[in-house]
Each structure stands twice: as structure tokens, then as C-alpha cells.
ZAVEX-15940 format. One line per 4 residues: number of its first residue (from 0); their letters; for each residue x, y, z of C-alpha. Coordinates in nm, 4 decimals. Example, Ala and Ser with C-alpha at 12.3 -4.5 7.8 and 13.67 -1.06 7.14 Angstrom:
0> as> 1.2300/-0.4500/0.7800 ~ 1.3670/-0.1060/0.7140
This chain:
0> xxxx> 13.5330/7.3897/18.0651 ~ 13.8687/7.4054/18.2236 ~ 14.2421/7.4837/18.0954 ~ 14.2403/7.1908/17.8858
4> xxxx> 14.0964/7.4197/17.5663 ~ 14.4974/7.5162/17.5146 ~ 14.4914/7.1087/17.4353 ~ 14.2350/7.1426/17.1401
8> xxxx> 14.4434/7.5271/16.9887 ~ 14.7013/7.3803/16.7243 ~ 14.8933/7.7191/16.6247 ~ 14.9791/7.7985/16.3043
12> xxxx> 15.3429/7.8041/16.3978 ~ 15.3144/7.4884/16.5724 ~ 15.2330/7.2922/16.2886 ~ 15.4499/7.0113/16.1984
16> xxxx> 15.4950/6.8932/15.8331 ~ 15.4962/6.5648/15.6824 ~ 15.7150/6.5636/15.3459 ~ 15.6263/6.1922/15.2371
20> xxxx> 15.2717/6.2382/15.2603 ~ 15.1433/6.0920/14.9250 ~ 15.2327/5.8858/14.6633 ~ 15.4028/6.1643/14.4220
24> xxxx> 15.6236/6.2512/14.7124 ~ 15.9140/6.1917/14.5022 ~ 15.7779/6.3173/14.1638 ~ 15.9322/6.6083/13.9817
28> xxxx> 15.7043/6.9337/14.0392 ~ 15.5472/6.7764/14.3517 ~ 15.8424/6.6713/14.5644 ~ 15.8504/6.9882/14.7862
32> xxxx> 15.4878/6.9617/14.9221 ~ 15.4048/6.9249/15.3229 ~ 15.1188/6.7963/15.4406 ~ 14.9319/6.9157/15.7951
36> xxxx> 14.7141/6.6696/15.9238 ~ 14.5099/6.9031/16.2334 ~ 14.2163/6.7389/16.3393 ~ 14.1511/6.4004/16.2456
40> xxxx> 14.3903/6.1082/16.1000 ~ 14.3390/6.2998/15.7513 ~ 14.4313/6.1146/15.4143 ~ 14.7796/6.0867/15.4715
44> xxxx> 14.9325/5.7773/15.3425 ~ 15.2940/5.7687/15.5283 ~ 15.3561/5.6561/15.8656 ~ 15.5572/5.9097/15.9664
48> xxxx> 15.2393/6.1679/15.9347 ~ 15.1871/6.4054/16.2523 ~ 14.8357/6.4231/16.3511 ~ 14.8135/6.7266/16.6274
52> xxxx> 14.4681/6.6110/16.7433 ~ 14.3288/6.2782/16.7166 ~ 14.0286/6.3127/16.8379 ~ 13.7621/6.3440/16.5248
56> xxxx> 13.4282/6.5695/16.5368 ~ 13.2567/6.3546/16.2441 ~ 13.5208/6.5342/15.9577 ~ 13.8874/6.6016/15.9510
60> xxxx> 14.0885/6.9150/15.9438 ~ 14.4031/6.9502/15.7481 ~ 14.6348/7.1626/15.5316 ~ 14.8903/7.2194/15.2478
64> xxxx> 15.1834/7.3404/15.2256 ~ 15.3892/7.4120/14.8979 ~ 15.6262/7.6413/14.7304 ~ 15.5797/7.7986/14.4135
68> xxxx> 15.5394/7.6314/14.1227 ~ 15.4774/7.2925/14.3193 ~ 15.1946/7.1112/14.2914 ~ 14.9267/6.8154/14.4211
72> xxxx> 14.8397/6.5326/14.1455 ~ 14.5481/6.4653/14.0575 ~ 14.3307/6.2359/14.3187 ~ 13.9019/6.1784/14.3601
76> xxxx> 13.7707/6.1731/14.7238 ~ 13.4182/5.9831/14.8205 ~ 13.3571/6.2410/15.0576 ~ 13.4024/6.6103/15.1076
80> xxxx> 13.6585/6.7658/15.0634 ~ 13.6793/7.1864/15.0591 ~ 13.9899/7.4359/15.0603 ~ 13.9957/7.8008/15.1643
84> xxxx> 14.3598/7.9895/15.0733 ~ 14.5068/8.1119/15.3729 ~ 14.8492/8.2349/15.2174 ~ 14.9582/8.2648/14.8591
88> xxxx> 14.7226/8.2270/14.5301 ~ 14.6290/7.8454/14.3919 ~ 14.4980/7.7649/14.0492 ~ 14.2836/7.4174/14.1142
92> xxxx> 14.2355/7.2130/13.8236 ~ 14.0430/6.9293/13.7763 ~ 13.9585/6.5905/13.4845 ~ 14.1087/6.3118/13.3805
96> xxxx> 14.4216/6.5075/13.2529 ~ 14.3656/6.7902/13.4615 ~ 14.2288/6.9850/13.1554 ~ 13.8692/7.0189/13.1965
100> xxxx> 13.8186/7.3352/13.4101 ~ 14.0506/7.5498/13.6217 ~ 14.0066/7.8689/13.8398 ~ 14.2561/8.1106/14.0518
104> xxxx> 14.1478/8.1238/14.4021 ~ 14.3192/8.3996/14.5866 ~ 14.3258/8.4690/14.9964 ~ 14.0245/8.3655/15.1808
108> xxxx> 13.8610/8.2217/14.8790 ~ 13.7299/7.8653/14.9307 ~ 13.6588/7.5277/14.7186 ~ 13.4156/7.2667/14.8069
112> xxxx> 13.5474/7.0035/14.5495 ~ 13.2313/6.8291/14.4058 ~ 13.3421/6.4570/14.4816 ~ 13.4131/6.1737/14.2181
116> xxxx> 13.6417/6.3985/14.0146 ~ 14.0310/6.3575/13.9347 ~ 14.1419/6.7427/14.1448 ~ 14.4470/6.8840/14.1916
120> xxxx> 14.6071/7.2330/14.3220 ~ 14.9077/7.4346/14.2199 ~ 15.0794/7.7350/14.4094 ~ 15.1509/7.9386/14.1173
124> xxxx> 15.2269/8.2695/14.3856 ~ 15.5283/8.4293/14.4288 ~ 15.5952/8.3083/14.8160 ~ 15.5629/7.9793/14.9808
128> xxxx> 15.1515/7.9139/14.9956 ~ 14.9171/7.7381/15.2554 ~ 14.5763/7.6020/15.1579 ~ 14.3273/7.4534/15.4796
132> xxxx> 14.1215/7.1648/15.4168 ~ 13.7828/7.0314/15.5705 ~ 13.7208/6.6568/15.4848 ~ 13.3952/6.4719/15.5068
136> xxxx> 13.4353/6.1672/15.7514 ~ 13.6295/6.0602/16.0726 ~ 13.7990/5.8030/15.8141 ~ 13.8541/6.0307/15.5491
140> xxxx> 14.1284/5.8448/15.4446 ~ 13.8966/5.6068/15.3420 ~ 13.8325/5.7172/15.0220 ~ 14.1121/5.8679/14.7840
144> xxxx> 14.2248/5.7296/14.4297 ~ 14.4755/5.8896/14.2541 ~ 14.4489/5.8919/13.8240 ~ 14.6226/5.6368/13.6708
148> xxxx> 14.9005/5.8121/13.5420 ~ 15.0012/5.9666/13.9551 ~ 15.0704/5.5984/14.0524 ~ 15.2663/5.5278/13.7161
152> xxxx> 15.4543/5.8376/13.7580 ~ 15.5403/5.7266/14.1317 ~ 15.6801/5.3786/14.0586 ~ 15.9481/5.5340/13.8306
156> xxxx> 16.0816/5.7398/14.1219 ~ 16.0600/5.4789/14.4206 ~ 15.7119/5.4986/14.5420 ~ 15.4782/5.1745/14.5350
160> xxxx> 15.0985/5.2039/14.6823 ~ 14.9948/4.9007/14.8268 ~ 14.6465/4.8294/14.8165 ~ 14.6162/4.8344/15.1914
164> xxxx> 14.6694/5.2275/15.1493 ~ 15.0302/5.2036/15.2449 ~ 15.3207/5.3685/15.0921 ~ 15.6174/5.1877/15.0228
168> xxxx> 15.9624/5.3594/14.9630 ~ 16.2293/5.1694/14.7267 ~ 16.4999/5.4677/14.8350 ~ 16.4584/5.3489/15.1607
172> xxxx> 16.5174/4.9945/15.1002 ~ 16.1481/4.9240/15.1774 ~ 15.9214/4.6824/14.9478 ~ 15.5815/4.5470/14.9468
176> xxxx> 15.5085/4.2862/15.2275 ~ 15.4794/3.9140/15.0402 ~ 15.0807/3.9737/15.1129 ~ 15.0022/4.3405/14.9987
180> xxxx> 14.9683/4.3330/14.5991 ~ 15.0074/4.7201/14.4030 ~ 14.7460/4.9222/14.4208 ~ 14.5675/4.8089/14.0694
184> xxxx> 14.5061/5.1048/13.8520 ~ 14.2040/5.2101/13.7333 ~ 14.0466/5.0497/13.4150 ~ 13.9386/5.2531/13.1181
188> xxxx> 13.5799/5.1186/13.2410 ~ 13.6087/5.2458/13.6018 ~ 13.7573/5.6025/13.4608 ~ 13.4139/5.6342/13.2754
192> xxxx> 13.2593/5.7324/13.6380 ~ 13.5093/6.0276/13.7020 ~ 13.3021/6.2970/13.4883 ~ 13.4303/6.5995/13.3203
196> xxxx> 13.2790/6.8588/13.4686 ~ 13.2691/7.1855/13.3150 ~ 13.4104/7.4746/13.4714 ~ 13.0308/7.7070/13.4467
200> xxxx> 12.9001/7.4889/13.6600 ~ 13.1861/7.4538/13.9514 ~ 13.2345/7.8320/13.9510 ~ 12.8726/7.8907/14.0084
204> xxxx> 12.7929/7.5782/14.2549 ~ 13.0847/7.4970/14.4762 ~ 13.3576/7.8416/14.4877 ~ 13.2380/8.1411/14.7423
208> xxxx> 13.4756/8.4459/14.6646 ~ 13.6279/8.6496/15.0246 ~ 13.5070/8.9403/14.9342 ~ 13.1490/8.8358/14.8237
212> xxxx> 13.2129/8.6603/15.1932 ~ 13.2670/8.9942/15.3643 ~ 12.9870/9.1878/15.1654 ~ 12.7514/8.9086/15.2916
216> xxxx> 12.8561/8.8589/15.6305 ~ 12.8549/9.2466/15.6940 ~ 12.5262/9.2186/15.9928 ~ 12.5076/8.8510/16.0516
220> xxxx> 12.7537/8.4990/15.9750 ~ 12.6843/8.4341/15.6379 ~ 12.6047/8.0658/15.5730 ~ 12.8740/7.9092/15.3032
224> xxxx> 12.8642/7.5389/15.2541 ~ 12.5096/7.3321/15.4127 ~ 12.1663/7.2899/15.2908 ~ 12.0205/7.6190/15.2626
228> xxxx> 12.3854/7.8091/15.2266 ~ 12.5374/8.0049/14.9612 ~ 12.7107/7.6533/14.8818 ~ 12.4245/7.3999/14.8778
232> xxxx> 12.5658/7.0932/15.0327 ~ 12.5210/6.8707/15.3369 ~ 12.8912/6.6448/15.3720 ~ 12.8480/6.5941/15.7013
236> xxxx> 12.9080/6.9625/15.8431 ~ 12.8184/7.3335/15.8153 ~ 13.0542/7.6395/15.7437 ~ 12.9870/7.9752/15.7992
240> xxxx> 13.2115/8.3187/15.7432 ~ 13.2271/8.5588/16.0111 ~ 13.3548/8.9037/15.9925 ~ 13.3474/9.2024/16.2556
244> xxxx> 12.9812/9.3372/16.1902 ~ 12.8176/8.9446/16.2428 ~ 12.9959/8.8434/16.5435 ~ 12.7030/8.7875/16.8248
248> xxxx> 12.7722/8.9358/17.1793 ~ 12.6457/8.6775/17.3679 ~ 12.8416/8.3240/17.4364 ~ 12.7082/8.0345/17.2271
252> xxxx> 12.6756/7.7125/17.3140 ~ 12.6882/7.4957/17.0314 ~ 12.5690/7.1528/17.0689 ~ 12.7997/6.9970/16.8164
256> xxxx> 13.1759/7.0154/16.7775 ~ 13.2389/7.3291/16.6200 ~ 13.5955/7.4656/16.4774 ~ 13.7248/7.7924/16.4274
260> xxxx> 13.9640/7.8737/16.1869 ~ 14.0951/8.2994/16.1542 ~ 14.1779/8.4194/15.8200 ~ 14.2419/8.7501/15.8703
264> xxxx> 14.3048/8.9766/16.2009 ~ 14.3296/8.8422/16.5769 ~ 14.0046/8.7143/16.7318 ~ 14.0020/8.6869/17.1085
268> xxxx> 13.8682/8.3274/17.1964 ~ 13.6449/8.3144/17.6163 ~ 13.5759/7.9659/17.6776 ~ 13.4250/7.9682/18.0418
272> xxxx> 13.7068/8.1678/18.2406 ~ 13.9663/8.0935/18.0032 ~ 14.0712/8.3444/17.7480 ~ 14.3126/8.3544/17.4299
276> xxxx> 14.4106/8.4885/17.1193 ~ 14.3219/8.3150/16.7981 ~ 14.5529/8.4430/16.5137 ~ 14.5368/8.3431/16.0927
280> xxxx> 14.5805/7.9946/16.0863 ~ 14.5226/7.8592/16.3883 ~ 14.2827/7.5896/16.4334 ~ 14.0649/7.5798/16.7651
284> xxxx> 13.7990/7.2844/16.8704 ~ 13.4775/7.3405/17.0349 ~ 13.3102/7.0388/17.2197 ~ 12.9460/6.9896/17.2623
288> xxxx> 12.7886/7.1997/17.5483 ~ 13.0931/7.4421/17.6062 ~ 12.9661/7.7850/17.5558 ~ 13.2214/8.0380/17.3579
292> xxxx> 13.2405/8.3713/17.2794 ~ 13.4499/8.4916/17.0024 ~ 13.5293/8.8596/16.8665 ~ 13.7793/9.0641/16.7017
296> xxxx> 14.0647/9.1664/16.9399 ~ 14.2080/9.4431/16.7352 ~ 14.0962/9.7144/16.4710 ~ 14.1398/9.5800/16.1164
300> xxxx> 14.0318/9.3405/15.8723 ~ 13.9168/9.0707/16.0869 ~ 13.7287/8.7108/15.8966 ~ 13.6854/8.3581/16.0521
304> xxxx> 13.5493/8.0356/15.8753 ~ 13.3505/7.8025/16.1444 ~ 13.2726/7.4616/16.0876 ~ 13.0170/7.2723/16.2782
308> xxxx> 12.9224/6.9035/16.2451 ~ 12.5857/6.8003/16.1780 ~ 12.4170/6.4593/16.1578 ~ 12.4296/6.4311/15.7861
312> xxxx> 12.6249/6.1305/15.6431 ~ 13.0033/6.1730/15.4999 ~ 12.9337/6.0992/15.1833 ~ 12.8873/6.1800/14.7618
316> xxxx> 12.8241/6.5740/14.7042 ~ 12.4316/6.6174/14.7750 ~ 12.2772/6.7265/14.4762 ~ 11.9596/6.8409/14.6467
């Protein structure tokens, strides 16, 4: 491992938005979103996206960006996808109408989405709020659909899907190519798939609280999302919570790609003879083989999520 580990850090202040992301970029209470695509080519459906690091460990790493009262439509995934609040407090709702269950997750708190059901997020704190997301895949673009109603919605402020997955903008004088038809809706037959799921049973099997997090993760990392964590799932990689008391002295060498993503306090990354600061909302990736050792470079809160890839398929929420 050489210098080249300051090539796979993507800062939190570095980050560069994307304000035409999705298809309700132009809709009325959604129009002042950003979208972060880190690690991975994400779900983005504009060209003009900014993806900091291309290079994909078997899932994607992104984020989201919005000011109060400003929210994401709803949308179903075919893989993974999971949200931990870095800044602000979200209330993620979820159904056909968005009516079937919601919940208020607050700092560090995080959300693996069961997939095949119409999601969608709203910053309802007082500042501008920033959600990160893990999604299952290297094409993890591969498998949105947005509810009916989003793409209706869209068309009557300029916005046309195509169903090649490519946003087209009337304001801009743009227009589907002579060979790309709409993106068809979905039929009242294909909506029957999307279940209703009741809140009981998302609160209990796919939210993990911070501070339950930090209770847990007191002696040792405390497992969160993978088959025999507090989150039982296997989308295609692992997370874990670390906090000051579980941090191991010694430098691992992971044999998968691995991410680390702060939450709270300044962690002070050694990769070899290299050695930085990792700071809330920065976004560091670990290859295979390079052995790491990460711990708490100041007094204070300190709490990291890490993500490694394993060899399960991208794919439906494992109901094992």
C-alpha cells in the first residue's frame, strides 16, 4: 500500500452534488434535493451525475442531500438499499401512497429498506440534512421503479423517463430520441407485488437505533446488517458499528473491500506507512489484502459504520 489511499478518501467537504438526479427533480417539495454518488455509478438517472470513485466493491456508496421540508418520492429497489442519518432528522415512509408505515430516524440511526416496496424520505429537521446510502450491486442502478403517480407528477413539470433509464428535460429543449418510448407505468396488476408492509414488523426487522448501537458495541464491533447480525440480512455485504471501547489494536487485513464511514468524532486511519484523519462523513475504501488500523484520534464521542463485501448475491431482502 502506497500514497494512492488519499485516491480512495472522498471528504465530506469534497463532495459534489448533482441537482437533476431523478425524475421529480423538478417537482414541487422535491426540487431542492442533491444527490452524492461516492462509490459506485449509484442510481442516478442524469448525465451530469458526479461519481467520485468508479471503481465498485460488489455495492455502491451514496448520499442525500436536502433541506427541510424537501423530500424523495416514492421508488422500489431489487436490491439493497440501507440509510444511516449523518446530519439532521428524516421521517421514511413507505406504500403505495406512502401511508402504510412511517418512523423518525434521528443521527446515526440506520434503515435497511426491505426491497420491493414504494420508500421515500423527508428532512423534516430544522437545518439542511444528509442521509448515506449502501446499495446492493455494482449496477445498482439496475433496479429502481418509481410509483405511478412520481412519473405522472414529473411529466407535468418537464421531466420524461425513457425506458432506457434516461432522463429527458423539456426545459432544456431536450425530448425522447425517435427510438426510446416513456417509461410505461406500472399496471394495477404489477402494483399488486409492492406489499404494504406494516410498520411492527419494519421497526423490529430492518431499523438499529445509535444508541442501542453504542450500548452494544461498548467491548467489541457490534454486527448490524448480515446473517447472524442484529439486522438479519445477506445483500451482498456486512455492516458493523464501531465505537471507542471495540476498536481492535492490532492492523486488520481484510480480505474483501471494506469501507469506512465516521459518524461521530475523528478516527485516525494507518494504512501501511501512510496515516490520516477520517472525520463524519467521509468515505474511505479498503482493498483486499491491505492491512488497516483504525482508532479514535481525539477524546469524545467517537462511532464508525464499516461495510465489507461478501460473496452473497445483490439481490431480494433474504428472509432467512
Amino acid at each position: 500500500m502506497t500514497q494512492d489511499i488519499f485516491s480512495r478518501i472522498v471528504r465530506y467537504g469534497d463532495l459534489q452534488p448533482c441537482k437533476t438526479a431523478f425524475i421529480d427533480a423538478h417537482t414541487p417539495g422535491s426540487d431542492q434535493k442533491e444527490n452524492f454518488t461516492i462509490i459506485g455509478g449509484g442510481v442516478s438517472e442524469s448525465p451530469d451525475q458526479h461519481v467520485h470513485i468508479r471503481q465498485t466493491p460488489g455495492f455502491n456508496i451514496g448520499a442525500a442531500g436536502q433541506p427541510p421540508k424537501c423530500r424523495n418520492s416514492l421508488h422500489s429497489h431489487t436490491t439493497a438499499e440501507v440509510f444511516f442519518v449523518l446530519k439532521g432528522r428524516w421521517r421514511f415512509f413507505w406504500g403505495r401512497w406512502g401511508t402504510a408505515g412511517e418512523f423518525v430516524a434521528e443521527e446515526g440511526d440506520i434503515f435497511n429498506i426491505p426491497t420491493g416496496i414504494f420508500r421515500g424520505f423527508e428532512n423534516i429537521g430544522t437545518d439542511y440534512g444528509m442521509i448515506m446510502s449502501m446499495l446492493g450491486g455494482d449496477d445498482a442502478g439496475g433496479g429502481v421503479t418509481w410509483a405511478p403517480q412520481v412519473i405522472e407528477d414529473a411529466r407535468e413539470h418537464g421531466l420524461v423517463l425513457g425506458e432506457n433509464g434516461v432522463l429527458y428535460d423539456s426545459k432544456k429543449g431536450q425530448s425522447l430520441p425517435h427510438n426510446v418510448q416513456p417509461m410505461p407505468l406500472l399496471t394495477d396488476e404489477q402494483l399488486k407485488a409492492y406489499p404494504e408492509v406494516p410498520v411492527e414488523g419494519v421497526i423490529r426487522d430492518y431499523v438499529a437505533r445509535y444508541w442501542d448501537l453504542m450500548a452494544l458495541a461498548r467491548n467489541k464491533p457490534a454486527k448490524v446488517i448480515g446473517e447472524n447480525a442484529l439486522l438479519k440480512d445477506k445483500p451482498g455485504f456486512e455492516v458493523e458499528f464501531l465505537t471507542r471501547g471495540s476498536v481492535p489494536d492490532e492492523m486488520a487485513g481484510p480480505d474483501k473491500h471494506t469501507v469506512l464511514m465516521p459518524v461521530r468524532g475523528h478516527w485516525r486511519l494507518r494504512v501501511d506507512g501512510v496515516e490520516t484523519a477520517l472525520n463524519p462523513g467521509d468515505t474511505c475504501l479498503i482493498n483486499p489484502g491491505e492491512a488497516y488500523a483504525i482508532a479514535p484520534s481525539m477524546t469524545g464521542e467517537t462511532s464508525l459504520y464499516r461495510i465489507t463485501a461478501t460473496d452473497d448475491p445483490a439481490g431480494p431482502t433474504w428472509q432467512g
